[in-house]
C-alpha positions as CSV (number, residue, x, y, z in Angstrom):
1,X,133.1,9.8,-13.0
2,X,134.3,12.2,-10.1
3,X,134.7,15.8,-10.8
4,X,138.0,15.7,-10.6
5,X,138.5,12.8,-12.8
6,X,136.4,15.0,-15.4
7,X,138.7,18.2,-15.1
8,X,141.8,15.8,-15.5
9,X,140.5,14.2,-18.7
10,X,139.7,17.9,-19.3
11,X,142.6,19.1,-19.4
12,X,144.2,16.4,-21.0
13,X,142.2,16.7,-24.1
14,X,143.4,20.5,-24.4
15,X,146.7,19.4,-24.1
16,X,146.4,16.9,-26.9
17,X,144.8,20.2,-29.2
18,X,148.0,21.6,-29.2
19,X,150.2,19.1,-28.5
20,X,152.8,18.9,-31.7
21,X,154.2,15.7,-31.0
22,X,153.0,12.1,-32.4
23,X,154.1,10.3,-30.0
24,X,152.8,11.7,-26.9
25,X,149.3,12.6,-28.5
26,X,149.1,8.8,-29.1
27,X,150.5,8.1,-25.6
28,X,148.1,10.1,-24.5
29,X,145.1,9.3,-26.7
30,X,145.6,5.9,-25.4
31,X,145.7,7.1,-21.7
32,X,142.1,8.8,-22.1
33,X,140.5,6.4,-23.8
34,X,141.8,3.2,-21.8
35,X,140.0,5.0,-18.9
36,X,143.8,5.1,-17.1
37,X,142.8,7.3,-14.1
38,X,146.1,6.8,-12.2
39,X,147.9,7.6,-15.3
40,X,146.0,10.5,-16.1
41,X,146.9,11.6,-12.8
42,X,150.5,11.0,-12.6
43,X,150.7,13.3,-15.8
44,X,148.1,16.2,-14.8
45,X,147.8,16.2,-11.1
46,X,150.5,18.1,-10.9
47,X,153.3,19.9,-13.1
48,X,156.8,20.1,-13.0
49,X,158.3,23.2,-11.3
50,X,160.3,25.2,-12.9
51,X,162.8,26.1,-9.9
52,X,166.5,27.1,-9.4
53,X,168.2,26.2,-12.8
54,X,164.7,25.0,-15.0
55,X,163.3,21.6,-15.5
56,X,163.8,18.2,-14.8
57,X,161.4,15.2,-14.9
58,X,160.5,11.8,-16.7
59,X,159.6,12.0,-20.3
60,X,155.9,11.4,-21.4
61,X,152.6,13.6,-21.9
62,X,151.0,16.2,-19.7
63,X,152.6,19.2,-17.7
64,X,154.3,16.5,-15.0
65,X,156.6,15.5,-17.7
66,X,159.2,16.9,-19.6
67,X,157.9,16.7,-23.6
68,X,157.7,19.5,-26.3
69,X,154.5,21.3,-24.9
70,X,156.4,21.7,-21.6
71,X,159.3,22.8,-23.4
72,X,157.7,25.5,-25.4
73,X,155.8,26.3,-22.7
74,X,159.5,27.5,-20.7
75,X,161.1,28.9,-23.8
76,X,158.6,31.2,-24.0
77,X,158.3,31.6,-20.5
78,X,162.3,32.6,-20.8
79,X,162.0,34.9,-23.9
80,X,159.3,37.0,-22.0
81,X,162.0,37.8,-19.9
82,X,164.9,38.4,-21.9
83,X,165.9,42.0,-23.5
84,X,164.6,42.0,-27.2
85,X,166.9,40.9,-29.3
86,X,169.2,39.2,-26.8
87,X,171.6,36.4,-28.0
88,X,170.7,33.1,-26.9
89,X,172.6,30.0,-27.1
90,X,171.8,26.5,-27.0
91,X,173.1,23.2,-26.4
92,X,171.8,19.7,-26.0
93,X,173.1,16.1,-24.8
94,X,172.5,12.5,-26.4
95,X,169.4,11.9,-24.5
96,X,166.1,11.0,-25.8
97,X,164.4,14.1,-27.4
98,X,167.3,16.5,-26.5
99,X,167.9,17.9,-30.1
100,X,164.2,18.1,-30.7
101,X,163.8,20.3,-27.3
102,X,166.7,22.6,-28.8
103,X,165.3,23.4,-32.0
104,X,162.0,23.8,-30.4
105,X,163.5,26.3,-28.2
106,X,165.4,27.7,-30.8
107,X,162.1,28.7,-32.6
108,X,160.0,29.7,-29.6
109,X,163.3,32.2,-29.2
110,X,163.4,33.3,-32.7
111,X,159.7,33.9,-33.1
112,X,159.9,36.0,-30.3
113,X,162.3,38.4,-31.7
114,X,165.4,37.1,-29.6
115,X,168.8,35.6,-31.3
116,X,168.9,32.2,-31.1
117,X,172.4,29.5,-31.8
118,X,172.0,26.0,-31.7
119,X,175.3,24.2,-31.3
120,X,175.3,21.5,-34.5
121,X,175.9,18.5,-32.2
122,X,175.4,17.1,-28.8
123,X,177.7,18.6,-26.3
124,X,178.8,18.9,-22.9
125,X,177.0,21.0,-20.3
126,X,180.5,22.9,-19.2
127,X,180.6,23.9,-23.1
128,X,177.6,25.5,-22.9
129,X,177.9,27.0,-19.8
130,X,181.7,28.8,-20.8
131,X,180.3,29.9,-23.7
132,X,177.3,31.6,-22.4
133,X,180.2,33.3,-20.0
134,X,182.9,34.1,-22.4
135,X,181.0,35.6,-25.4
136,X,179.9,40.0,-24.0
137,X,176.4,39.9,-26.3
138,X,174.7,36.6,-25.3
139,X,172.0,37.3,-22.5
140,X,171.2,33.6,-21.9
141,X,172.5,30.0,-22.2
142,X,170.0,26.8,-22.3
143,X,171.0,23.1,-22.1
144,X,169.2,20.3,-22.5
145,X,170.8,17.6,-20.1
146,X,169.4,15.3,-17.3
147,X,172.9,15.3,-16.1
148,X,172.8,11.9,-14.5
149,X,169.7,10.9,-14.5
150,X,168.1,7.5,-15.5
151,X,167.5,7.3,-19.4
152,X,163.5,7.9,-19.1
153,X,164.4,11.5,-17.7
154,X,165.5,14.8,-19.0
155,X,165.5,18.4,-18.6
156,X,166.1,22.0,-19.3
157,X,168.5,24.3,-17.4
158,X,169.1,27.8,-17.9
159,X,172.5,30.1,-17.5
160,X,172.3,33.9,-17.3
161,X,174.8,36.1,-18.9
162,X,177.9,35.2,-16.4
163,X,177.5,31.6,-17.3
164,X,176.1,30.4,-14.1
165,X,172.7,28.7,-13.5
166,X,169.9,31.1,-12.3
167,X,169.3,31.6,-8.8
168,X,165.9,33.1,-7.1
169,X,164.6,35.6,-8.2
170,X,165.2,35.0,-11.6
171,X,163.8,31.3,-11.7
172,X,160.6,33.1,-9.9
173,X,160.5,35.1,-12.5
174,X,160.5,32.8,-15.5
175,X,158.0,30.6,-13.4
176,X,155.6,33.3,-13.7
177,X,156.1,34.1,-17.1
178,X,156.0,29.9,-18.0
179,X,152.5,30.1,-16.1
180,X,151.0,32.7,-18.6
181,X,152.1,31.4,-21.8
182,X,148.8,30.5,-23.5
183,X,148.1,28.0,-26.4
184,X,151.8,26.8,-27.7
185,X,150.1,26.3,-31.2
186,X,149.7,29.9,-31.5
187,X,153.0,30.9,-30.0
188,X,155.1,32.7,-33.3
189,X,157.9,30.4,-34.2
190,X,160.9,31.4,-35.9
191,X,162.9,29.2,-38.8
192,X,166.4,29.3,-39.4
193,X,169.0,30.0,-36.7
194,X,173.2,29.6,-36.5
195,X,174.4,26.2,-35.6
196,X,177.6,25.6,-33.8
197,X,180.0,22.7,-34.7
198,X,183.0,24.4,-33.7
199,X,184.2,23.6,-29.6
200,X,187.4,25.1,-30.0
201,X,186.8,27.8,-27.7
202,X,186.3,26.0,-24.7
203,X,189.3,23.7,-25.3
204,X,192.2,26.6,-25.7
205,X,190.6,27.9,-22.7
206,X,190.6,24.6,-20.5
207,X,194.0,23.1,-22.1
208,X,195.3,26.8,-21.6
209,X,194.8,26.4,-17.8
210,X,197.9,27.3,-15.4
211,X,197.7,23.9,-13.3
212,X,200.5,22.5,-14.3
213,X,200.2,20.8,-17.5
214,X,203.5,19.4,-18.5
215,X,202.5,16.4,-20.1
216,X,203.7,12.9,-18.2
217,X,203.7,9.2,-19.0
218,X,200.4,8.2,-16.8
219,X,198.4,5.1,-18.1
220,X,194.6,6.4,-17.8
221,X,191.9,4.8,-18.5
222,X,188.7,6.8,-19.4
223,X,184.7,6.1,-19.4
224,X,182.0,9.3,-20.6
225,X,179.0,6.6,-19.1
226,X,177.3,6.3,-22.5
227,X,177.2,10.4,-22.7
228,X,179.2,13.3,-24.5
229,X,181.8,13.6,-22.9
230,X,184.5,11.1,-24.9
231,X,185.7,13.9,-28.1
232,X,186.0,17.1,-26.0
233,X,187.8,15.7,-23.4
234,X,190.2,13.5,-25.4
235,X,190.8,16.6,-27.4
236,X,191.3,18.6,-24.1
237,X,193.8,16.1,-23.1
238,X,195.7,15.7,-26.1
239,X,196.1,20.4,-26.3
240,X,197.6,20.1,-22.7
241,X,199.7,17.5,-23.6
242,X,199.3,14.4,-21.6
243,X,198.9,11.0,-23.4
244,X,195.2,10.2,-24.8
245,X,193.0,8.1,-22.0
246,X,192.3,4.9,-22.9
247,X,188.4,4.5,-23.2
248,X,185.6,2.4,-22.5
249,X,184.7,0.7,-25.6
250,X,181.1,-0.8,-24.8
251,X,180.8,2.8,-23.1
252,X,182.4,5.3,-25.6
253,X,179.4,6.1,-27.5
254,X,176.2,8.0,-26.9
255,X,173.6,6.3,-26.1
256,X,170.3,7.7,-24.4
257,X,169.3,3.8,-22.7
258,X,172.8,3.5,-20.8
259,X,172.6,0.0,-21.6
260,X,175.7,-0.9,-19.3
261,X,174.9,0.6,-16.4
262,X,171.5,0.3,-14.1
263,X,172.3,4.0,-13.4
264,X,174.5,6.5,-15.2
265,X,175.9,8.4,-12.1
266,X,179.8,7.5,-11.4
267,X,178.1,7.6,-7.8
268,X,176.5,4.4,-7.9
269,X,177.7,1.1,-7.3
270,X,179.0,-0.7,-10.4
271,X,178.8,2.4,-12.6
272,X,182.8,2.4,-12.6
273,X,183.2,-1.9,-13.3
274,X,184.0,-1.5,-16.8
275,X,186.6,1.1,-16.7
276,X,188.4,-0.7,-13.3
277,X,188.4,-4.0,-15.4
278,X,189.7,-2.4,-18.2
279,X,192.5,-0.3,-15.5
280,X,192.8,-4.1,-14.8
281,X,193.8,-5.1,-17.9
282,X,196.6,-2.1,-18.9
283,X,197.5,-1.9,-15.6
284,X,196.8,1.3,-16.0
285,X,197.7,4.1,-12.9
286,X,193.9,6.3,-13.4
287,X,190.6,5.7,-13.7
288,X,188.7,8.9,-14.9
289,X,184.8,9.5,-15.4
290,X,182.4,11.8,-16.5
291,X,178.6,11.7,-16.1
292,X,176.3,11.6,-19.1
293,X,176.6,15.4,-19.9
294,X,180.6,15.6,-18.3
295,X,179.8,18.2,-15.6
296,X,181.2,15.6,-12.9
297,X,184.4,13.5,-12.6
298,X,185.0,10.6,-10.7
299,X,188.7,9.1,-10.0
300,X,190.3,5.7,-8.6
301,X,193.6,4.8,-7.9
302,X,195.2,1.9,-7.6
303,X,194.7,1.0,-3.7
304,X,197.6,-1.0,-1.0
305,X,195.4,-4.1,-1.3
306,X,195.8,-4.6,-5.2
307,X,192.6,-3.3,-6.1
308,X,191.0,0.1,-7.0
309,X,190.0,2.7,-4.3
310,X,187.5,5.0,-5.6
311,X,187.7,8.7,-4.1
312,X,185.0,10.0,-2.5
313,X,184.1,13.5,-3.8
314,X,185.7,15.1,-0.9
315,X,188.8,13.8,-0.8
316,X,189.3,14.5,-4.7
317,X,187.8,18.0,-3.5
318,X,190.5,18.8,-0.9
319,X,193.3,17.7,-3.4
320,X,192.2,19.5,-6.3
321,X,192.0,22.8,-3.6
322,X,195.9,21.9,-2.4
323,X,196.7,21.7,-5.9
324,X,195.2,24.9,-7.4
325,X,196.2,26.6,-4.4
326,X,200.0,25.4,-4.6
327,X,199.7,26.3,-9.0
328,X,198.1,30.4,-8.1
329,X,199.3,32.9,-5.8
330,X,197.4,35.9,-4.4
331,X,195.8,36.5,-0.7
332,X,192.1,37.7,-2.6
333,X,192.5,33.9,-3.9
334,X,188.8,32.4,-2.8
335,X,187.8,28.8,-2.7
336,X,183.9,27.9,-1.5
337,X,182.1,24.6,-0.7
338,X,179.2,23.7,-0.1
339,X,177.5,23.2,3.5
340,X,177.0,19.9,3.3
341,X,180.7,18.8,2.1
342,X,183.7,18.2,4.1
343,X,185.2,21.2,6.5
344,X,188.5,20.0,5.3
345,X,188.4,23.2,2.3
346,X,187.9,25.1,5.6
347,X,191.5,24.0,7.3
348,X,193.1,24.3,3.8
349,X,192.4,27.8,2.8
350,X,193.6,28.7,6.1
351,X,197.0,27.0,6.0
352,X,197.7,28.5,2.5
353,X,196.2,32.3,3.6
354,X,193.4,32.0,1.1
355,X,190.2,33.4,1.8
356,X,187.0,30.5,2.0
357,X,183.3,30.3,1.8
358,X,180.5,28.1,2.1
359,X,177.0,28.1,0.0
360,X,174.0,26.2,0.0
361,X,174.3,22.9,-2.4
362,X,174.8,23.4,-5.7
363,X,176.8,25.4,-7.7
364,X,174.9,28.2,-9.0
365,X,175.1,29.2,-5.3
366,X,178.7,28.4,-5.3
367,X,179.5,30.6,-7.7
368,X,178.2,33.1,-6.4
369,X,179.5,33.1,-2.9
370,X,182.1,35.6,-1.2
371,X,182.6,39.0,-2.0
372,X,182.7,41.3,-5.1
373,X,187.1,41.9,-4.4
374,X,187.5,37.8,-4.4
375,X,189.1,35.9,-7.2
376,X,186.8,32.3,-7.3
377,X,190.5,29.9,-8.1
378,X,187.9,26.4,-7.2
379,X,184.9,25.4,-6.3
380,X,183.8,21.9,-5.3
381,X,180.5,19.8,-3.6
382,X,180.5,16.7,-2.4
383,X,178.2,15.4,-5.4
384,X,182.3,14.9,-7.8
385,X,181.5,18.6,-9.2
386,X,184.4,20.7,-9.5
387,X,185.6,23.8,-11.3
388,X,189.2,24.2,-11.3
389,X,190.8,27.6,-12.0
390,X,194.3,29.4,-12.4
391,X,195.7,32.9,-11.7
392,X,192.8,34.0,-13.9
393,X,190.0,32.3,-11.5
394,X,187.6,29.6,-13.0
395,X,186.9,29.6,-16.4
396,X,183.6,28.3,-16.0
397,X,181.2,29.4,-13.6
398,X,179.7,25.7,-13.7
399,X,180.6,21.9,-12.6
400,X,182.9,20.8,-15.1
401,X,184.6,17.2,-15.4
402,X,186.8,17.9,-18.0
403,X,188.8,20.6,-17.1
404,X,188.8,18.7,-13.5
405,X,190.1,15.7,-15.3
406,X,193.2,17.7,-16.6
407,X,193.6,18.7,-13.1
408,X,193.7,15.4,-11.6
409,X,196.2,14.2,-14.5
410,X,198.3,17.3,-13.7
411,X,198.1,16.4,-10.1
412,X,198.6,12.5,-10.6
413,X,201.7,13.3,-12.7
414,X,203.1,15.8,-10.2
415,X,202.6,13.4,-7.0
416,X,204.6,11.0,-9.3
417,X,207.5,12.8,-10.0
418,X,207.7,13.2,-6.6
419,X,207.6,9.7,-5.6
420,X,204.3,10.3,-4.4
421,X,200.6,8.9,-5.3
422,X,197.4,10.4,-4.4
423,X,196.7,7.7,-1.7
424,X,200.1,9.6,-0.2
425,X,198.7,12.5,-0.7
426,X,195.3,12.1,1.0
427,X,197.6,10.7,3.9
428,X,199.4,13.7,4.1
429,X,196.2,16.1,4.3
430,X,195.5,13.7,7.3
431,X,198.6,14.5,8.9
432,X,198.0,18.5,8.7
433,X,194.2,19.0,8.9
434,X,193.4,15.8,10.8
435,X,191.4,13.1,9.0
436,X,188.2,14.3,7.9
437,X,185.6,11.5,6.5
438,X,182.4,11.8,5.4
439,X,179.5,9.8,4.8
440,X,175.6,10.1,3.7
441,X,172.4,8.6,5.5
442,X,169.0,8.6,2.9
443,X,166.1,8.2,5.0
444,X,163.4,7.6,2.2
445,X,159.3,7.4,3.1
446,X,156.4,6.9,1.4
447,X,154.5,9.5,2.9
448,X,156.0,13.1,2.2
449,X,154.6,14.5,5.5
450,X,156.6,12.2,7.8
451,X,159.2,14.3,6.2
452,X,157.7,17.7,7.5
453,X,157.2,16.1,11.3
454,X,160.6,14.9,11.2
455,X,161.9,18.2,10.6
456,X,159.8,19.9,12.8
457,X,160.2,17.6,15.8
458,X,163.7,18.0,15.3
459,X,163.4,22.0,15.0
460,X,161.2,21.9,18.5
461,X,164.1,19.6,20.6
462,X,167.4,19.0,18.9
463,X,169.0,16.1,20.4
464,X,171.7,17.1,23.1
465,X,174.3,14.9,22.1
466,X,175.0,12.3,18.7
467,X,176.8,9.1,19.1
468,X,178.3,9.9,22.3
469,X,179.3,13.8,21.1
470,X,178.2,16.3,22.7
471,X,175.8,19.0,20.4
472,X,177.6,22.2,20.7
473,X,175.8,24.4,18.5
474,X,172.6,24.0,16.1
475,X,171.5,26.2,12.9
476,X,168.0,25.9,12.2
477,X,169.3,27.4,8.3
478,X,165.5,28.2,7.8
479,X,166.5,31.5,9.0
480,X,169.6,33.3,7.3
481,X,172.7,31.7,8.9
482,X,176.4,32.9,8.4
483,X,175.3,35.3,5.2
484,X,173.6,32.3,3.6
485,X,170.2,32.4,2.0
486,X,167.1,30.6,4.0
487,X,166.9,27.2,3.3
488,X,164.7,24.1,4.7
489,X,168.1,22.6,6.7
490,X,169.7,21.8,10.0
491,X,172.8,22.0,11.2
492,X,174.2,20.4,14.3
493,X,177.9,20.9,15.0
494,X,179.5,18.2,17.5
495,X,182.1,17.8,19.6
496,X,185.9,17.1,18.2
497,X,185.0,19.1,14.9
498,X,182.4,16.2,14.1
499,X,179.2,17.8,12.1
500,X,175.8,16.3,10.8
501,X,173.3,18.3,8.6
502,X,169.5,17.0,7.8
503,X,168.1,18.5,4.7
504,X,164.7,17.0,2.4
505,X,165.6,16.0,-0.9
506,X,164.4,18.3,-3.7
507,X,163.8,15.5,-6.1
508,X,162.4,12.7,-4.4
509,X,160.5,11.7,-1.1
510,X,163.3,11.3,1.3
511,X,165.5,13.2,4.3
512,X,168.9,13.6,3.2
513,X,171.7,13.6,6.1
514,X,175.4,14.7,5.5
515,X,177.8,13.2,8.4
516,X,181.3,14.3,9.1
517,X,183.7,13.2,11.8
518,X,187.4,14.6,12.6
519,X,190.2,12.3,13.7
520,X,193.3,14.1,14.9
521,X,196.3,12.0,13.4
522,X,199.5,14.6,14.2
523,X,203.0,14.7,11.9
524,X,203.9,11.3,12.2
525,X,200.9,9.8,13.0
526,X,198.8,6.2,12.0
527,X,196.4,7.9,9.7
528,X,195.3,4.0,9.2
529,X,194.4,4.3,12.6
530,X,192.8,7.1,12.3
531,X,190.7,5.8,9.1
532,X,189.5,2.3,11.3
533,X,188.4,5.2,14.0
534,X,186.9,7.6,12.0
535,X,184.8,4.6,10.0
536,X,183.6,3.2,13.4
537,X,182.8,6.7,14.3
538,X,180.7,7.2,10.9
539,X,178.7,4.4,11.4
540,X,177.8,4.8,15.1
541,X,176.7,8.7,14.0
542,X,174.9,6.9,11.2
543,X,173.0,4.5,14.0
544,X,172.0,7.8,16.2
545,X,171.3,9.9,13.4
546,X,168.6,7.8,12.2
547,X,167.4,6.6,15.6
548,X,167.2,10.5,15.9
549,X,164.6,10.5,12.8
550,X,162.5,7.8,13.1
């Protein structure tokens, strides 16, 4: 046996000394004494990081997976962090071991001296993240959620005070503190904490919203993709007065093992066949989802050729902005993207004299983009998260896919009053900003360092031109770039108002590439044309992009 064998089966067999869980130990137990080396390995080689907004991983045994000795592990890590006596709340989705990682968190919290609430049932990430915001006393908000992730995963993400996911150096922070937590079997735990079963908060806030919610007579159709989504935003619906979506039925329930689909993410091809055959069916005039925790929301429409056209998360981004924009009022009105969505936002903002930012991806960096006099109205990334807001600004300083769903209904009905559809709509943003489509390229590997020589052959001699464009500028964003924080990226703006930015994945071994192309289209103009261009375009950047990389 190889000394590094012997200090992984080590280390394994302190884990299962405090390890409180059955069914890992014996997962485990079986590991070590099947002599599983690549096993043990994939479970103690290496641990998961907890980086900006927590944890996230594959459930199983050892510090590479999420499980309860992780989990204690980061509550306490949090709790050494936290004022004594701080009010904590936590909430939980439907997935495997969720409400066990609550109340395990719950007592780590409680036996540290903090205050601890554990909503009663599974419930969506945007209700835990307003009410972290909304309530003056609680110092921290933890949900257990692997968003959309597949049904052997899930994780642990933490909100500070404003109801926003942590950014550096608070997730630094907590690391540290996670890293020396000793035994969790001698961690003091704490019995006995408030539950929750009471919502109500976040639906007079989100039905409340000034977006123009005047009821309607659209035909959706609605699917939560197996997760927690289906009661809070059927309630939501039913306060601001439009008729009650139509739902999914073999996708209405929780269920952890997502048996329908090979991949909970409205993303992902076949995700949305159930809800468009059931649209089928009513004929209905919407198709609304939610991911698994109801953070993001995906839309169709009805398209020219009879079937369903599926927005892309940028066009449902730009016509959320028009329609917030056109429902508030106010020059210190802000709307931010992210870097690696559609300049459209851009163009917008500046046609209705708002002011605009861009942040890194995601949105606890969204949220906190612009300055300390702007009023945050929406917020969108590419990735179908959104968070709509009125005259007040957004009421929560997270993705959320319900109160975006009411937005699209309020939009949907408005278009129709007007004679108009979204499709219409989308044309007419052509017409005034010029057609801006976007696309991704995934260049995955199997070795992780091709990734690194990529980047840095690409750092040493960016191309000179892309698909016949002409490189005009290029942002190695490694260095702080336009206000925004360092991060491993690069930026390569083209000719024409066409853009391409290379970034690693965060998750998983691959080089993620964000394309863009502009099309001028003109009052008047064959944005159909402009769409056959802008594809052909697309995939010739595609073509150069990756010739670029390999």
């Amino acid at each position: 046996m190889s000394d590094a064998v012997s200090d992984l089966r080590r280390d394994a067999e302190e884990w299962l000394a405090q390890d409180p869980d059955p069914e890992t130990r014996t997962e485990l137990r079986a590991i070590l004494d099947g002599g599983d080396d690549r096993a043990l390995a994939a479970r103690f080689g290496a641990r998961l990081e907890f980086g900006t907004a927590g944890l996230r991983g594959e459930l199983g045994a050892g510090p590479n997976r999420m499980n309860r000795v992780t989990v204690l592990r980061a509550a306490a890590g949090l709790a050494a962090c936290l004022p004594p006596g701080g009010r904590v709340i936590i909430g939980f989705d439907a997935r495997h071991g969720s409400r066990r990682f609550a109340d395990d968190t719950a007592a780590v919290l409680s036996g540290a001296g903090l205050r601890p609430e554990v909503f009663a049932d599974p419930v969506p990430t945007p209700v835990l993240a307003h009410f972290t915001r909304a309530h003056g006393d609680v110092v921290a908000g933890v949900m257990v959620t692997a968003s959309h992730n597949p049904p052997r995963d899930n994780g642990y993400k933490v909100y500070w005070s404003d109801g926003a996911q942590i950014v550096p150096p608070t997730d630094a922070e907590i690391s540290a503190a996670i890293d020396a937590v000793g035994r969790v079997d001698e961690l003091p735990l704490g019995t006995g904490w408030p539950v929750h079963t009471d919502v109500g908060l976040y639906l007079d806030a989100v039905s409340s919203l000034d977006l123009g919610f005047t009821g309607g007579d659209l035909s959706i159709v609605y699917t939560p993709m197996h997760g927690v989504g289906r009661d809070v935003l059927l309630a939501a619906f039913d306060r601001a007065g439009f008729p009650v979506p139509a739902v999914v039925a073999e996708q209405a329930d929780p269920d952890p093992d997502f048996p329908t689909v090979a991949f909970p993410n409205p993303e992902e091809p076949g995700a949305l066949d159930l809800a468009l055959a059931l649209a089928d069916a009513r004929g209905a005039d919407l198709v609304i989802a939610n991911d698994p925790d109801a953070d993001r929301c995906a839309v169709a429409v009805p398209g020219s050729d009879g079937g369903w056209r599926v927005l892309t998360g940028d066009e449902l981004g730009g016509l959320l902005a028009e329609h917030v924009l056109r429902h508030t009022s106010g020059d210190d009105r802000l709307v931010v993207t992210t870097i690696v969505s559609s300049s459209l936002l851009r163009s917008i903002a500046a046609a209705h004299g708002v002011r605009f930012a861009e942040s890194l991806t995601g949105f606890k960096w969204i949220m906190r983009a612009g300055g300390r006099s702007d009023r945050l109205v929406f917020g969108y990334e590419e990735a179908l998260g959104y968070s709509v807001g009125d005259d007040r600004g957004v009421l929560v300083n997270d993705k959320d896919g319900i109160s975006a769903a009411l937005a699209v209904a309020a939009l949907a009905t408005e278009a129709r009053r007007n004679g108009r559809t979204l499709l219409d709509l989308l044309d007419d943003q052509a017409r005034a900003h010029g057609l801006h489509a976007t696309s991704q390229l995934s260049v995955r590997v199997d070795d992780p360092s091709l990734i690194t020589a990529a980047m840095t052959r690409l750092r040493a001699a960016p191309p000179s031109g892309l698909a016949g464009r002409a490189v005009e500028s290029f942002d190695d964003l490694a260095a702080p770039s336009d206000g925004l924080p360092p991060t491993d990226g690069l930026r390569f703006r083209l000719a024409g108002g066409s853009r391409v930015i290379i970034r690693p994945s965060g998750t998983e071994p691959k080089l993620k590439c964000y394309l863009e192309v502009v099309q001028p289209v003109g009052d008047g103009g064959d944005v159909a044309a402009a769409r056959a261009r802008a594809a052909a375009e697309l995939d010739a950047l595609r073509e150069a992009v990756s010739a670029a990389l390999s």
